[in-house]
mmCIF file of the N, C-alpha and C atoms, coordinates in Angstrom:
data_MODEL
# 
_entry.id   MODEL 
# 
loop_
_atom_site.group_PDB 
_atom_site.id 
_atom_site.type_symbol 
_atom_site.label_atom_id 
_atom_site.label_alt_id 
_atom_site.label_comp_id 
_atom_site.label_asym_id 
_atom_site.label_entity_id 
_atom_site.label_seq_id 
_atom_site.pdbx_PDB_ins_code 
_atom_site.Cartn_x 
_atom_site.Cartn_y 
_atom_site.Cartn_z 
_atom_site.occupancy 
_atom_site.B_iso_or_equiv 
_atom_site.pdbx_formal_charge 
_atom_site.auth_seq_id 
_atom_site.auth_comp_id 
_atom_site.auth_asym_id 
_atom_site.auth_atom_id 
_atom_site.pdbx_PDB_model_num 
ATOM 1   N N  . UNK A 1 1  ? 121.252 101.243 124.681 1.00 0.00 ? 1  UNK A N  1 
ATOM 2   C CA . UNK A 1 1  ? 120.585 100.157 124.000 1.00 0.00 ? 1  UNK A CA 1 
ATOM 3   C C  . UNK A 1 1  ? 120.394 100.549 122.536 1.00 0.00 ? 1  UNK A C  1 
ATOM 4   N N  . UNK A 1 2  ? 120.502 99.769  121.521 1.00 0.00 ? 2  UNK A N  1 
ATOM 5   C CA . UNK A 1 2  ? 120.230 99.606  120.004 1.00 0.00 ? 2  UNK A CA 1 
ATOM 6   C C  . UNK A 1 2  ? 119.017 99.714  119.547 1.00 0.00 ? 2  UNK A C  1 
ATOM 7   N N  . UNK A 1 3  ? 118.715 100.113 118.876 1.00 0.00 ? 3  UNK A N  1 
ATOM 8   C CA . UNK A 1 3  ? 117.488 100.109 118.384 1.00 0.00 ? 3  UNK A CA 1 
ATOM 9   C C  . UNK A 1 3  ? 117.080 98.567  116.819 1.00 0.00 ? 3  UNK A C  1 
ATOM 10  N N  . UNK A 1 4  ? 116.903 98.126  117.502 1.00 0.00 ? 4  UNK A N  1 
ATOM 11  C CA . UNK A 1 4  ? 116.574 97.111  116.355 1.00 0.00 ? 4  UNK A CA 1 
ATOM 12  C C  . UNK A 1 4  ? 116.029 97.611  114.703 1.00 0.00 ? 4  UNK A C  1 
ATOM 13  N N  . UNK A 1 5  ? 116.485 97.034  113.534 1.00 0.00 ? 5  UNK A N  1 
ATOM 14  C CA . UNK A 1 5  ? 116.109 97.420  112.466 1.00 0.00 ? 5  UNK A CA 1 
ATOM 15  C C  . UNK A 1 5  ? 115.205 95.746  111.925 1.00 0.00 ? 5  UNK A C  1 
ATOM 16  N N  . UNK A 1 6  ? 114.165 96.594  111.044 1.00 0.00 ? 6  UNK A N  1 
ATOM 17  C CA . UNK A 1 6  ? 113.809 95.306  109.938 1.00 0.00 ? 6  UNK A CA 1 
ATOM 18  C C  . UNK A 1 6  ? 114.001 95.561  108.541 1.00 0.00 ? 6  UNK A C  1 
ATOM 19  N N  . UNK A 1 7  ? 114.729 94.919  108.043 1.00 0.00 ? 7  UNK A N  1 
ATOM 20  C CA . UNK A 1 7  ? 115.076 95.011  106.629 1.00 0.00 ? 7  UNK A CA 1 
ATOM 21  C C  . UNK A 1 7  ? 113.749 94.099  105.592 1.00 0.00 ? 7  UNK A C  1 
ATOM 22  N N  . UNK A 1 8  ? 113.604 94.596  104.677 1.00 0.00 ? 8  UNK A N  1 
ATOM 23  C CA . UNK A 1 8  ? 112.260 93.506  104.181 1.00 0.00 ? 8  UNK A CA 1 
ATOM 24  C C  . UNK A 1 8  ? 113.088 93.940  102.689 1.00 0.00 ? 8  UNK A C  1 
ATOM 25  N N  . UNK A 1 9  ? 112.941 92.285  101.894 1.00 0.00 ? 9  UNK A N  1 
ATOM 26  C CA . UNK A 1 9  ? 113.445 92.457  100.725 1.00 0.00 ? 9  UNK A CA 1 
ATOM 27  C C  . UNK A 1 9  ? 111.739 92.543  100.169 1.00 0.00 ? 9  UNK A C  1 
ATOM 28  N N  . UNK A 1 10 ? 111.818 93.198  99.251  1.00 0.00 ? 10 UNK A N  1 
ATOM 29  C CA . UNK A 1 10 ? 110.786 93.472  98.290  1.00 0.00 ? 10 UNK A CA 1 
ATOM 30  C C  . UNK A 1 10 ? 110.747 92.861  96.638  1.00 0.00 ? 10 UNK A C  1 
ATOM 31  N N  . UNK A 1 11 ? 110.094 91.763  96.280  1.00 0.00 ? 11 UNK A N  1 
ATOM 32  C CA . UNK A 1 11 ? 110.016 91.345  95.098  1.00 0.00 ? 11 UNK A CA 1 
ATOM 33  C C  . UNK A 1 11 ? 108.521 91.534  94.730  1.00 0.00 ? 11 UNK A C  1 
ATOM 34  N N  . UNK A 1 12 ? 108.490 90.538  94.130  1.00 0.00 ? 12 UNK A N  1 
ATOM 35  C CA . UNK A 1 12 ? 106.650 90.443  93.338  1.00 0.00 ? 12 UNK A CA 1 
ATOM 36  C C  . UNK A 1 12 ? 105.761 90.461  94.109  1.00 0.00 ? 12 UNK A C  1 
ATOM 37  N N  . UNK A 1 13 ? 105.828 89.391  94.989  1.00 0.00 ? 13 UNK A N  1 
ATOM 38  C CA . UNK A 1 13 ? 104.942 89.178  95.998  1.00 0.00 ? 13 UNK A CA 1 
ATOM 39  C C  . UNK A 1 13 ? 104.752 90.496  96.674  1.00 0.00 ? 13 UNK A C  1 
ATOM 40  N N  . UNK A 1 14 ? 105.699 91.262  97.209  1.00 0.00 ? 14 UNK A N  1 
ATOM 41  C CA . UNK A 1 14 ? 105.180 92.233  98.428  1.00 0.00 ? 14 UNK A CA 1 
ATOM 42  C C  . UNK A 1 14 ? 105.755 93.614  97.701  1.00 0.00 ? 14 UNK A C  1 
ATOM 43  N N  . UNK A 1 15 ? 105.896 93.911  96.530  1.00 0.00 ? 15 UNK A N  1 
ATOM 44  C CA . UNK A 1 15 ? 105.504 95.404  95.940  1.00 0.00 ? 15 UNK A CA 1 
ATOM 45  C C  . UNK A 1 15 ? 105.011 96.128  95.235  1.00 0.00 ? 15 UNK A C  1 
ATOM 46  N N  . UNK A 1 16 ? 103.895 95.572  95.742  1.00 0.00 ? 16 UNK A N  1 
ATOM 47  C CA . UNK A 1 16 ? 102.742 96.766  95.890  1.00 0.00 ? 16 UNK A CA 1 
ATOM 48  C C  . UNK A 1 16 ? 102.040 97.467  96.830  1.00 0.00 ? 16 UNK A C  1 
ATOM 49  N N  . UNK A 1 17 ? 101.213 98.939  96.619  1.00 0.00 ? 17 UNK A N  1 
ATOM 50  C CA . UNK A 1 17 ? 101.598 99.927  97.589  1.00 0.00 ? 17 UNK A CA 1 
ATOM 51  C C  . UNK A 1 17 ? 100.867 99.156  98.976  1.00 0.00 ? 17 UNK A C  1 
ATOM 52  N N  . UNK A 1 18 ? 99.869  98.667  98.855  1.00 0.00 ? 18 UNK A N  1 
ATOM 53  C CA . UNK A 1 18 ? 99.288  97.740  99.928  1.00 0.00 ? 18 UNK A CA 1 
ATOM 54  C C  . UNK A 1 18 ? 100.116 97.026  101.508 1.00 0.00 ? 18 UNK A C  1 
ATOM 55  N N  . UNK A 1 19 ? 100.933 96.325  100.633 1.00 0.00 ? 19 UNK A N  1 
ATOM 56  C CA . UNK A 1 19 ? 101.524 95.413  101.164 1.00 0.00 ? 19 UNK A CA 1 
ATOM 57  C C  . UNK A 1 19 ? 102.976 95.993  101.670 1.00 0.00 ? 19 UNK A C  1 
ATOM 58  N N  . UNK A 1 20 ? 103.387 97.287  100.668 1.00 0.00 ? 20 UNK A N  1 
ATOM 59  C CA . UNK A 1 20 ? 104.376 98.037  101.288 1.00 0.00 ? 20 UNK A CA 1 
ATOM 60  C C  . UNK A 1 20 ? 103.940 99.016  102.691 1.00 0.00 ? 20 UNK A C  1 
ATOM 61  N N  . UNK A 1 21 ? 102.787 99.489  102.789 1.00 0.00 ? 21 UNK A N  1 
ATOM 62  C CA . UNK A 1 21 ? 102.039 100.306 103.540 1.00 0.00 ? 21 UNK A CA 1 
ATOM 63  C C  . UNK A 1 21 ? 102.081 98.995  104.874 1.00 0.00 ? 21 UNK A C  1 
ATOM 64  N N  . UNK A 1 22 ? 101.877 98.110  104.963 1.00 0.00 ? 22 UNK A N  1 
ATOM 65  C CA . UNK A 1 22 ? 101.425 97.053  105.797 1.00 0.00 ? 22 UNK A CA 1 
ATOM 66  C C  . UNK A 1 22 ? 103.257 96.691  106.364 1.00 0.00 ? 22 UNK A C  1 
ATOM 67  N N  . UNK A 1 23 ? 103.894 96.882  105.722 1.00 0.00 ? 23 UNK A N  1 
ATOM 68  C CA . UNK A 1 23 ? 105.299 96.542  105.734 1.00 0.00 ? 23 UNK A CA 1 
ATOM 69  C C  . UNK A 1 23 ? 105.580 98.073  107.458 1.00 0.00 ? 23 UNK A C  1 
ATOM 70  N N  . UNK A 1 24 ? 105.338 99.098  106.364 1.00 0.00 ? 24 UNK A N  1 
ATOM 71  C CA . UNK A 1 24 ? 105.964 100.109 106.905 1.00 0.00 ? 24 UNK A CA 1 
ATOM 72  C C  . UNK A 1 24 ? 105.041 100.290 108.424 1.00 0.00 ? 24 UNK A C  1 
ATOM 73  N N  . UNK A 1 25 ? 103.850 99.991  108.502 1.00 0.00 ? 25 UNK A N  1 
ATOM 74  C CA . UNK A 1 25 ? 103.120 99.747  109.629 1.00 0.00 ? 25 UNK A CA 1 
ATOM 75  C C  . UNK A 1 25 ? 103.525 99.077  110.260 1.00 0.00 ? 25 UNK A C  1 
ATOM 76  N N  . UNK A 1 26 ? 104.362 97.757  110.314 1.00 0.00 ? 26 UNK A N  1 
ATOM 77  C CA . UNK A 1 26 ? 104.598 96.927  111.277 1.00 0.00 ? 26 UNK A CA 1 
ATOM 78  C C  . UNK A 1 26 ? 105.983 97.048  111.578 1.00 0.00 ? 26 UNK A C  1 
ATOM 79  N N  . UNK A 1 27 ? 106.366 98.518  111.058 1.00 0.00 ? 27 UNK A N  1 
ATOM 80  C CA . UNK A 1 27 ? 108.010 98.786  111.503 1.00 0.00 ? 27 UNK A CA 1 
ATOM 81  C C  . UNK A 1 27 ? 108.995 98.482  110.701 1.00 0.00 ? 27 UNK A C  1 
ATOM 82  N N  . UNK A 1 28 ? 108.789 98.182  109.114 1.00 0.00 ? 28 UNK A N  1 
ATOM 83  C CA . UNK A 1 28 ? 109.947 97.971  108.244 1.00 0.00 ? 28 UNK A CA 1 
ATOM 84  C C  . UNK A 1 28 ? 110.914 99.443  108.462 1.00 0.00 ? 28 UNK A C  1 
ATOM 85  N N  . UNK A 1 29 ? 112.309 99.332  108.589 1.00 0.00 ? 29 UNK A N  1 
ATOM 86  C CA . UNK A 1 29 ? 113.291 100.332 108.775 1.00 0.00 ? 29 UNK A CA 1 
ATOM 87  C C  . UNK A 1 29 ? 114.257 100.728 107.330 1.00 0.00 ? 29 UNK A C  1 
ATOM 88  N N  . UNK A 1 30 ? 114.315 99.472  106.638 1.00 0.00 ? 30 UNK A N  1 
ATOM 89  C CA . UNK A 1 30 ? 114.955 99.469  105.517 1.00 0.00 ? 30 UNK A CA 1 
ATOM 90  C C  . UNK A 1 30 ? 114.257 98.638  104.176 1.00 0.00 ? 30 UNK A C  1 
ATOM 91  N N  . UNK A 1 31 ? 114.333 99.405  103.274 1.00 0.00 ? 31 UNK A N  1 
ATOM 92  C CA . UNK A 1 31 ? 113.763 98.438  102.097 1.00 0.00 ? 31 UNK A CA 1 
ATOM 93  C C  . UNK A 1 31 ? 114.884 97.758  101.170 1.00 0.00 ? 31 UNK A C  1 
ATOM 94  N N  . UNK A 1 32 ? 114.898 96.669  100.698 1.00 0.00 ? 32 UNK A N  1 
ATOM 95  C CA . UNK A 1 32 ? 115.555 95.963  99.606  1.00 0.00 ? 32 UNK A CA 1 
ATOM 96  C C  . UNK A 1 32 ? 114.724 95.428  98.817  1.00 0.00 ? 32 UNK A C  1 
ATOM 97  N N  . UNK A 1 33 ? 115.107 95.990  97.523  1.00 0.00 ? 33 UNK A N  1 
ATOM 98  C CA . UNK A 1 33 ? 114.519 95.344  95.997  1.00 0.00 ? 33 UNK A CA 1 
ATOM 99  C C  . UNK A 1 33 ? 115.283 94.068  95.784  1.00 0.00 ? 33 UNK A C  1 
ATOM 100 N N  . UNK A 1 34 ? 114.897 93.263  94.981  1.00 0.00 ? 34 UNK A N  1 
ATOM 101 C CA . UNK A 1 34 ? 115.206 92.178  94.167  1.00 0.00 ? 34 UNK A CA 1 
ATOM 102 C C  . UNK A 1 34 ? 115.545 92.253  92.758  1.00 0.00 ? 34 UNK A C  1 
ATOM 103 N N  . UNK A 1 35 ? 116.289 93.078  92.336  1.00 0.00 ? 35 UNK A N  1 
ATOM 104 C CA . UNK A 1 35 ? 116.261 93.548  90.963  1.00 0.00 ? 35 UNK A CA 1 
ATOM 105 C C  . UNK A 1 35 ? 116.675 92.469  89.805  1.00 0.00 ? 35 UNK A C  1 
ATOM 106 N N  . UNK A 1 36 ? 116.248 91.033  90.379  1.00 0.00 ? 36 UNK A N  1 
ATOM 107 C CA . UNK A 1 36 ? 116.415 89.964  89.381  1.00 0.00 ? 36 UNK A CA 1 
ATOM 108 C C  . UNK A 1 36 ? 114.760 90.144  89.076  1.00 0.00 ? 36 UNK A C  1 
ATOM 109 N N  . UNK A 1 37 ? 113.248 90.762  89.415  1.00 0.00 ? 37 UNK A N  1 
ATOM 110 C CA . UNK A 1 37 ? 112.947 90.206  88.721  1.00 0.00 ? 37 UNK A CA 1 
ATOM 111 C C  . UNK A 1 37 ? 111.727 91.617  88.456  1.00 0.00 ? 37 UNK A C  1 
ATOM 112 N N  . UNK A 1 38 ? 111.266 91.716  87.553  1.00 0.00 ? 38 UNK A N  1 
ATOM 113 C CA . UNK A 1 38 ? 110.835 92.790  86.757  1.00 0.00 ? 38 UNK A CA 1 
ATOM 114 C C  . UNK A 1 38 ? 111.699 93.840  86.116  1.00 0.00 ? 38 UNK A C  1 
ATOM 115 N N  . UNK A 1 39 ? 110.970 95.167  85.665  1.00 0.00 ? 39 UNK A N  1 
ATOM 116 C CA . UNK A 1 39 ? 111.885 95.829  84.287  1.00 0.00 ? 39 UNK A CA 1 
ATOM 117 C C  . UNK A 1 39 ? 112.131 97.094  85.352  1.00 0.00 ? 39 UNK A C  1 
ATOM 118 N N  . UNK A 1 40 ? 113.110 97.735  84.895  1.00 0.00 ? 40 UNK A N  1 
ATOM 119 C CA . UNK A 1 40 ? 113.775 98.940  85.437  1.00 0.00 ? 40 UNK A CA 1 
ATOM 120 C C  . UNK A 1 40 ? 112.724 100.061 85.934  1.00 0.00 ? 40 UNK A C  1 
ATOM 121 N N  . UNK A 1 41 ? 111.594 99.864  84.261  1.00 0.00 ? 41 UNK A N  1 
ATOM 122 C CA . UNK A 1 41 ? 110.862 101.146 85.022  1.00 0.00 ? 41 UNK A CA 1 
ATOM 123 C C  . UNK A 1 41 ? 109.847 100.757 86.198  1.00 0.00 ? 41 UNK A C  1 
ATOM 124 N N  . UNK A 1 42 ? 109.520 99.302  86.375  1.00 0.00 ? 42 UNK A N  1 
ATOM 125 C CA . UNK A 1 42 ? 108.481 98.601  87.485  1.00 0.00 ? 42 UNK A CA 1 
ATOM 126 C C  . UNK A 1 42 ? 109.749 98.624  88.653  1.00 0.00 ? 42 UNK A C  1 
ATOM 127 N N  . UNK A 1 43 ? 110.778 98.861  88.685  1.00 0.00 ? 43 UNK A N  1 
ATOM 128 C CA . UNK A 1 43 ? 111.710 99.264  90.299  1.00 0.00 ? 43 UNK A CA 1 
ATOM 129 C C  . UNK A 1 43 ? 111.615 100.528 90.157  1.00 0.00 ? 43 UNK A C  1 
ATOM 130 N N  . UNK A 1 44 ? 111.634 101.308 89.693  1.00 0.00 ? 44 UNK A N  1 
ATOM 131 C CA . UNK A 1 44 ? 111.885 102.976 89.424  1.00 0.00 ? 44 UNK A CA 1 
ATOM 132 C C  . UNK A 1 44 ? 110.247 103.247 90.357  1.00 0.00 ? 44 UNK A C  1 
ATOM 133 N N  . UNK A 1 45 ? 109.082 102.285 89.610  1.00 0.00 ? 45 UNK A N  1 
ATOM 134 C CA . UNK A 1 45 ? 107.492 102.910 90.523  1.00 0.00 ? 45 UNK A CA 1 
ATOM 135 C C  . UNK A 1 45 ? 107.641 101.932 92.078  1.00 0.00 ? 45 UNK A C  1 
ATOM 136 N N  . UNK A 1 46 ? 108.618 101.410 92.340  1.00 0.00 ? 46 UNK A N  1 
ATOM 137 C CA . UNK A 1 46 ? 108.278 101.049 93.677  1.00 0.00 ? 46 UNK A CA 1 
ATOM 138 C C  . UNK A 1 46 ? 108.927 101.850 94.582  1.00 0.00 ? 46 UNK A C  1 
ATOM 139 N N  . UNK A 1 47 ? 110.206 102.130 93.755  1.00 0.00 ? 47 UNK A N  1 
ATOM 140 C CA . UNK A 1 47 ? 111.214 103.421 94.446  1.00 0.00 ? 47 UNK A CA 1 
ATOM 141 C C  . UNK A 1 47 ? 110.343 104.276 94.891  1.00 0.00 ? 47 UNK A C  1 
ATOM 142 N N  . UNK A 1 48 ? 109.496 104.761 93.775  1.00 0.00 ? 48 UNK A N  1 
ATOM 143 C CA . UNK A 1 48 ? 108.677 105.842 94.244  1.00 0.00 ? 48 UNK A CA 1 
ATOM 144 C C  . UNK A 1 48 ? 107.572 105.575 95.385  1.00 0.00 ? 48 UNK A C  1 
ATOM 145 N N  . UNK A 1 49 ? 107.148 104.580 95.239  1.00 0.00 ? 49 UNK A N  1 
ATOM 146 C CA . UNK A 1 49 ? 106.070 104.443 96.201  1.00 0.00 ? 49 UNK A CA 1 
ATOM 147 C C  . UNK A 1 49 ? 106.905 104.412 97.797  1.00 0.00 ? 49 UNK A C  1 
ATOM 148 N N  . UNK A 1 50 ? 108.289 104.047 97.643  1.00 0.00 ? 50 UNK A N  1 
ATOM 149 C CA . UNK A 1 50 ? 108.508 103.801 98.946  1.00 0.00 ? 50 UNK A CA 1 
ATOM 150 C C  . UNK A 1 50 ? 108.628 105.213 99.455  1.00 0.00 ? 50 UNK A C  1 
ATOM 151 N N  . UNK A 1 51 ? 109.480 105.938 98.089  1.00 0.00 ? 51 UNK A N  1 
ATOM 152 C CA . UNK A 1 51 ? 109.617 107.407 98.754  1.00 0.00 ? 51 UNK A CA 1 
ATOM 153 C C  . UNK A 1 51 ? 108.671 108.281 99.473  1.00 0.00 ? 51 UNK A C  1 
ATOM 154 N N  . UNK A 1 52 ? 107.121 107.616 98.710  1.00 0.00 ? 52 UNK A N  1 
ATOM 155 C CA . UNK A 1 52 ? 105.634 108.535 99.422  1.00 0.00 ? 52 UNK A CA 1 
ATOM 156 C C  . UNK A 1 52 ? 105.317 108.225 100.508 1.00 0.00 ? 52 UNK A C  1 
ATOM 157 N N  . UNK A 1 53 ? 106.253 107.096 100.879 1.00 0.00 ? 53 UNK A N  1 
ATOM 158 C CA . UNK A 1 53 ? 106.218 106.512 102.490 1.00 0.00 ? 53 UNK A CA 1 
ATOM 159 C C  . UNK A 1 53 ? 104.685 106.377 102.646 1.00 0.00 ? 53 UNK A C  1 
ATOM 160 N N  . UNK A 1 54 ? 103.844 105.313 102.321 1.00 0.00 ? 54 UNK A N  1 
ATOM 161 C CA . UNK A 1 54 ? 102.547 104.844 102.437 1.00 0.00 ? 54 UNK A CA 1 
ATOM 162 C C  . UNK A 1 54 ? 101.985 104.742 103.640 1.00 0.00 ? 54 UNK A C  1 
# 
C-alpha cells in the first residue's frame, strides 16, 4: 500500500510560521511556494522556516 502525500501550495495567506506549523501538524508531506507573489528575500525566510520544520 502507498502512502498518501499532501502537497500545500504556500502563498500570503498561509506563510507564516503559525499556519505553516498547523500545515505540518495535520500531515503536510510537501511544500510549494507561489513565487508570483512577494520578494526573493520574503521566499528565502519561508524556506527557512520550513527547513526549522515548526
Amino acid at each position: 500500500m502507498r502512502n498518501a502525500k499532501i502537497v500545500c501550495t504556500l502563498g500570503p495567506a498561509s506563510d507564516d510560521r503559525g499556519t505553516i506549523r498547523d500545515l505540518v501538524d495535520a500531515g503536510m508531506s510537501v511544500a510549494r511556494l507561489n513565487a508570483s507573489h512577494g520578494t526573493p528575500e520574503h521566499r528565502a525566510e519561508v524556506i527557512g522556516d520550513l527547513h526549522r520544520r515548526p
